[in-house]
C-alpha positions in Angstrom: -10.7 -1.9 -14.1 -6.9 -1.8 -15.3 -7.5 1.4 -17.1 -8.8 3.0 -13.8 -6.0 1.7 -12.0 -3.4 2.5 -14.8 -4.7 5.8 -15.0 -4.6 6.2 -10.9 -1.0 6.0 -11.2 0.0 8.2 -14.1 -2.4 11.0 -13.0 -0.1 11.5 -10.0 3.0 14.0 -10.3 7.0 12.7 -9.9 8.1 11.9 -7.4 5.1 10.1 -6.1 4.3 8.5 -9.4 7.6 6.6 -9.8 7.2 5.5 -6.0 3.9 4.4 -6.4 5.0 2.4 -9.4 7.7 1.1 -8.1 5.1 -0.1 -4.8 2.8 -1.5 -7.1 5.3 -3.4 -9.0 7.0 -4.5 -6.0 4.1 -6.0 -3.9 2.1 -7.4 -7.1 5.6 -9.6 -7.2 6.3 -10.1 -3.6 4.0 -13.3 -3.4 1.8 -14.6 -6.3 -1.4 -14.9 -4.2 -1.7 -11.1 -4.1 -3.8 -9.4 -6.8 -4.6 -6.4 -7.8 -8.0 -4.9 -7.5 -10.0 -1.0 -8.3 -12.2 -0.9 -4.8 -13.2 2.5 -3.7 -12.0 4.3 -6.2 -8.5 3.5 -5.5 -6.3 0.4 -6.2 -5.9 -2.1 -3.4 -3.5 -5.4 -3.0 -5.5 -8.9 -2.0 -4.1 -11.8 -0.6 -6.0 -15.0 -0.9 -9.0 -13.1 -2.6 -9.7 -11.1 0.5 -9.2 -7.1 0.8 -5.3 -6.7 2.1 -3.5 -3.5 1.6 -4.2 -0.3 -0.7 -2.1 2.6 -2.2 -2.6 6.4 -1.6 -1.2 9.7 -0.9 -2.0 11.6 2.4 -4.2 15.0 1.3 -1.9 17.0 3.7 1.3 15.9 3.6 1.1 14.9 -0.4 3.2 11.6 0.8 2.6 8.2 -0.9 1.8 5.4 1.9 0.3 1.9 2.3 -2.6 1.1 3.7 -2.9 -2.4 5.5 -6.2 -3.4 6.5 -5.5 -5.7 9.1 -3.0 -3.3 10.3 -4.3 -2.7 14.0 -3.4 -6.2 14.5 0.2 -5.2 14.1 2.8 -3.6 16.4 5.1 -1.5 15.1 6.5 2.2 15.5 6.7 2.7 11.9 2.5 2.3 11.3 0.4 4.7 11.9 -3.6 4.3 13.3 -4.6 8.3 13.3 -8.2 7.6 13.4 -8.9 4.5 11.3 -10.4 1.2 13.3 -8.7 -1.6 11.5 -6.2 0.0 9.3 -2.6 1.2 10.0 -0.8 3.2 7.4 3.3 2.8 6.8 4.2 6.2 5.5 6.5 6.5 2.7 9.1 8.8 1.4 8.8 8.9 -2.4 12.4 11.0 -2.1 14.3 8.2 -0.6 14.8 4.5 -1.2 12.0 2.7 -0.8 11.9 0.8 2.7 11.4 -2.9 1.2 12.6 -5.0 4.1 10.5 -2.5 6.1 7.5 -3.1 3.5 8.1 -7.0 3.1 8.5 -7.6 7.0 4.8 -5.8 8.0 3.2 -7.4 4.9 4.8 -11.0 6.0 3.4 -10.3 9.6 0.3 -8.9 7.6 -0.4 -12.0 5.4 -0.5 -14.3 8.8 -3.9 -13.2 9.6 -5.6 -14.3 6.4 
């Protein structure tokens, strides 16, 4: 499992691989009952032992976001539904700073539904 999720994140090309290392990093340490996990092919976030938010980049746009799965139980301008039923997607810009008390606030709200 950790080479497939290692190996997720140095496959991609800069500047999405530093901000997607930088993510990982950054929620893996936001709360020690989150742990990492390779589930679809693609490395998600758990809280409590139960599915809670995943890493990817948008096929279009080529832009790095997180996926929260509980996310359509959240209000916020900044998520984005498109067409997924639970999940809302927080885009990121992997050429700016990265949002953290944008990122920590929606996974704070996030975490109160587990």
């Amino acid at each position: 499992m950790l080479r497939d999720l290692d190996n997720w994140y140095l496959n991609k090309s800069e500047p999405n691989k530093s901000c997607l290392q930088a993510l990982r990093i950054w929620i893996q340490n936001s709360d020690e009952q989150i742990t990492e996990a390779w589930k679809y092919r693609m490395p998600f976030f758990c809280f409590k032992g139960k599915m809670f938010c995943y890493l990817w980049v948008d096929k279009k746009s080529h832009q790095p976001y997180i996926g929260i799965v509980k996310g359509n139980q959240i209000k916020h301008k900044a998520l984005l539904q498109e067409k997924r039923a639970k999940m809302k997607i927080l885009p990121i810009n992997p050429n700016k700073d990265l949002p953290i008390g944008l990122i920590g606030a929606l996974l704070e709200k996030a975490k109160t539904f587990y």
